[in-house]
C-alpha positions in Angstrom: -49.5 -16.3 -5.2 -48.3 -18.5 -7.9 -48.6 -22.1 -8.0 -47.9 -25.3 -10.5 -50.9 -27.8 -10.8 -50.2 -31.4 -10.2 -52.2 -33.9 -11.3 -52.3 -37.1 -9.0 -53.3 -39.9 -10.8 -54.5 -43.8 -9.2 -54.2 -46.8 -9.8 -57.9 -47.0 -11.0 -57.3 -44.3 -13.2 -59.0 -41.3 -11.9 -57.0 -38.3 -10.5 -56.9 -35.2 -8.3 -55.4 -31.9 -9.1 -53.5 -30.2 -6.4 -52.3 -26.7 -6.1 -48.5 -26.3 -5.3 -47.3 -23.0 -4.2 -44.0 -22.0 -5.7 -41.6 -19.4 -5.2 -38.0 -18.4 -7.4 -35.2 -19.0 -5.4 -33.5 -15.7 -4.6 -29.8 -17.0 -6.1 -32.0 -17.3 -9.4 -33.2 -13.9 -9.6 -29.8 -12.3 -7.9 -26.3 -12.1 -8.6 -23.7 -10.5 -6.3 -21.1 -8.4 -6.8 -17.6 -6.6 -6.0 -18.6 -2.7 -5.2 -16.8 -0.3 -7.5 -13.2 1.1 -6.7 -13.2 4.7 -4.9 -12.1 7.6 -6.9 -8.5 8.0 -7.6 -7.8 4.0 -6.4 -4.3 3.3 -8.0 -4.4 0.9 -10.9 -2.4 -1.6 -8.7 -5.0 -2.2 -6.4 -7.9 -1.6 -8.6 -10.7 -4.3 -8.2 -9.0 -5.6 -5.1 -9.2 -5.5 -1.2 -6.0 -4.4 0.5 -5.2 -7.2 3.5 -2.9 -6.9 6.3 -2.1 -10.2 6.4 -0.8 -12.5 3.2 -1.8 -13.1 -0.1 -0.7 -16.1 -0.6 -3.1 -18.6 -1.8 -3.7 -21.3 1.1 -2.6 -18.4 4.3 -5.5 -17.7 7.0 -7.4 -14.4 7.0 -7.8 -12.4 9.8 -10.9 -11.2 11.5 -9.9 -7.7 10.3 -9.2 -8.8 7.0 -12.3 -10.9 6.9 -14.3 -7.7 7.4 -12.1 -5.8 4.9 -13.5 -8.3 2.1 -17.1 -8.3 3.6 -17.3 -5.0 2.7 -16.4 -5.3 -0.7 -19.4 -7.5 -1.7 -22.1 -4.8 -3.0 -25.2 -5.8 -1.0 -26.8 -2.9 -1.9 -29.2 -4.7 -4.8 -30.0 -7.6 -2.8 -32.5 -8.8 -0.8 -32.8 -7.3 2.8 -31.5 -10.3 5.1 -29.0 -11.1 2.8 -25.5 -12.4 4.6 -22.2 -12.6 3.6 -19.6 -14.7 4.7 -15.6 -14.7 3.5 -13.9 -18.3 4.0 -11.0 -18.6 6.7 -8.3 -18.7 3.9 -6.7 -17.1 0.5 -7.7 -19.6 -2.3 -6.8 -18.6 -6.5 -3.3 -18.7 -7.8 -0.2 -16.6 -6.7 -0.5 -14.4 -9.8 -4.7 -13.8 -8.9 -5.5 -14.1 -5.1 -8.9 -14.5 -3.8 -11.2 -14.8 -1.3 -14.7 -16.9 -1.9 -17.2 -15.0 -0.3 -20.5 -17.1 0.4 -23.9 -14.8 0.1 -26.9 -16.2 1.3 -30.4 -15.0 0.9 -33.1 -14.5 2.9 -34.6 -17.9 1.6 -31.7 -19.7 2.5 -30.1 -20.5 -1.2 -26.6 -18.8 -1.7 -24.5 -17.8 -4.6 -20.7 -18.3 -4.2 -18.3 -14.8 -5.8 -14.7 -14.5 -5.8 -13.2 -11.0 -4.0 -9.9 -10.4 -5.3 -7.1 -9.8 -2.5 -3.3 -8.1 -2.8 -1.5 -7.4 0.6 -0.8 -3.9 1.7 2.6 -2.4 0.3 2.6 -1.3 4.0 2.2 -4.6 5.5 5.4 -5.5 4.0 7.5 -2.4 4.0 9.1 -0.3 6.7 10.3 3.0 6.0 13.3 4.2 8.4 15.7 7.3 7.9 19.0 7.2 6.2 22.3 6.7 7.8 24.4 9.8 9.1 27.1 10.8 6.5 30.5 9.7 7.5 32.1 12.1 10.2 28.5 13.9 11.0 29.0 15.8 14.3 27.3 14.2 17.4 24.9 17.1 17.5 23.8 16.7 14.3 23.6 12.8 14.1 20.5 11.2 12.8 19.2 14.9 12.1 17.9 16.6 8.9 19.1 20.0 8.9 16.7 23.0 8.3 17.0 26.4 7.8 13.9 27.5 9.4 12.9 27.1 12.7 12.8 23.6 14.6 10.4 24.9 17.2 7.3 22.6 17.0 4.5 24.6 15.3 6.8 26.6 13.0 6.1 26.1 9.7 8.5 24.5 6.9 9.5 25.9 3.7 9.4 24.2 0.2 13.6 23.6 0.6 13.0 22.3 4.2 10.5 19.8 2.9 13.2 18.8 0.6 16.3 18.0 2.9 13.6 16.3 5.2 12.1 13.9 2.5 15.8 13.0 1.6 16.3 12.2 4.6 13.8 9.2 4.4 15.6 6.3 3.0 13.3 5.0 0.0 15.9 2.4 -1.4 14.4 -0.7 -0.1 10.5 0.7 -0.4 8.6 -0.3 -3.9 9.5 2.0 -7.1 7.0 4.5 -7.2 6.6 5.2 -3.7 6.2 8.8 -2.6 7.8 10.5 0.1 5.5 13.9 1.9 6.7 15.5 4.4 4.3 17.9 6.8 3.9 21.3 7.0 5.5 21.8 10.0 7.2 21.1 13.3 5.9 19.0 15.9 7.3 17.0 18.8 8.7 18.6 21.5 11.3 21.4 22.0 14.1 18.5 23.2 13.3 16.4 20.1 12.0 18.3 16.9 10.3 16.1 14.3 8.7 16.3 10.9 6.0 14.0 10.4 6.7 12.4 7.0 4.1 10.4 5.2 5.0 7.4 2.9 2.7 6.3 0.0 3.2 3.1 -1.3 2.2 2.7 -5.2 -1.2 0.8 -3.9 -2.5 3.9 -2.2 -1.5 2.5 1.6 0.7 4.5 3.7 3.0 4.6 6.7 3.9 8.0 8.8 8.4 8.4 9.9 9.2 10.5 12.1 12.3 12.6 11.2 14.4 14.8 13.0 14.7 17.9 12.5 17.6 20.6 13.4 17.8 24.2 12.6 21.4 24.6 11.2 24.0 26.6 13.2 24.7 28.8 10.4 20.7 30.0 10.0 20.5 31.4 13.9 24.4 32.9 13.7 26.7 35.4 11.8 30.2 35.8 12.1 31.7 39.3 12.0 35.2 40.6 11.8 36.4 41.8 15.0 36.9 45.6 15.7 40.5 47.1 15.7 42.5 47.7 18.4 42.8 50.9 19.3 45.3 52.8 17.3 45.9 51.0 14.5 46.7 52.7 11.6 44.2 53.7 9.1 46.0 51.8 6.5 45.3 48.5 8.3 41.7 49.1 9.7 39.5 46.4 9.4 42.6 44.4 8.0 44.6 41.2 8.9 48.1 41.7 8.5 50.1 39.0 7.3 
């Protein structure tokens, strides 16, 4: 129980000594901070929470996003009955977003830390499929053709994969952005898709639905017709022209 003697002196002179309890404020003996990236974060987004909503110093933060930051505030080394509390708005520069986060102990003192913010790349992108080549036949319009199967659970080879994730126009998205298709079918019979998943270069992602048709020419084989009967031998199997 610690305490700091005061002495109380009179006006006559003589004094009393008094025993005044004392106690270190928690925001002395603390100091919060941001928790550690998860393996594998990308390097854009490293130190930073990922918002829906903007970055922009001065826009309004979600509930969602609110809770987003809240969760990047390592509480695990402070007091229990610590709370912490993100402001209502982006503050910092446009170059170094930020929320302030208020944390305040258990004996009612607070510290004040700065959780830096960068918008999903998803939040602000929208991946669609590319336009039909000119003169594509109506069957075959807004379509990646396959080779393999377009029944929903058949699976999807390495060159299927291919023709699908071209099919997902990536010339608007951010450079670095990858394009993964699944492994196979799903949707219905009528209306064959590949899932594909986009990842931005900050590790967020959106899913496209592509469609998918098995070409003609994989389920069909043209053959020469048989001769009539009695043509000669020198013409079998021939046209003659």
């Amino acid at each position: 129980n610690p305490v700091v003697e005061v002495t109380v002196t009179y006006p006559d002179g003589t004094t009393d000594t008094v025993n005044i309890p004392v106690k270190q404020k928690d925001s002395a003996s603390n100091e919060p901070s941001v928790k550690a990236d998860e393996p594998n974060t990308p390097e854009i987004s490293a130190g930073k929470v990922l918002i829906d909503g903007s970055d922009k110093p001065e826009s309004p933060l979600s509930d969602a996003d609110k809770e987003a930051v809240k969760d990047k505030v390592d509480t695990s080394n402070l007091p229990a009955g610590t709370t912490v509390t993100p402001a209502d708005k982006v503050t910092g520069t446009p170059d170094n977003p930020v929320v302030e986060v208020t944390v305040t102990y258990p004996d009612g003192t607070t510290d004040t830390i700065e959780v830096p913010v960068k918008q999903k790349d998803s939040a602000t992108n929208e991946p669609t499929v590319k336009a039909d080549e000119p003169n594509t036949p109506t069957v075959s319009a807004g379509k990646a053709l396959i080779d393999g199967s377009d029944t929903p659970e058949s699976p999807l080879s390495d060159a299927d994969k291919a023709v699908v994730a071209d099919k997902v126009d990536t010339s608007n998205l951010p450079e670095g952005t990858t394009v993964t298709p699944a492994d196979k079918v799903s949707g219905t019979p009528d209306n064959p898709v590949i899932e594909v998943t986009v990842t931005y270069p900050d590790g967020t992602t959106d899913t496209i639905e592509v469609p998918v048709k098995q070409k003609d020419s994989a389920t069909n084989e043209p053959t020469v017709k048989p001769d009539a009967d009695g043509t000669p031998e020198i013409s079998a199997g021939k046209v003659l022209i």
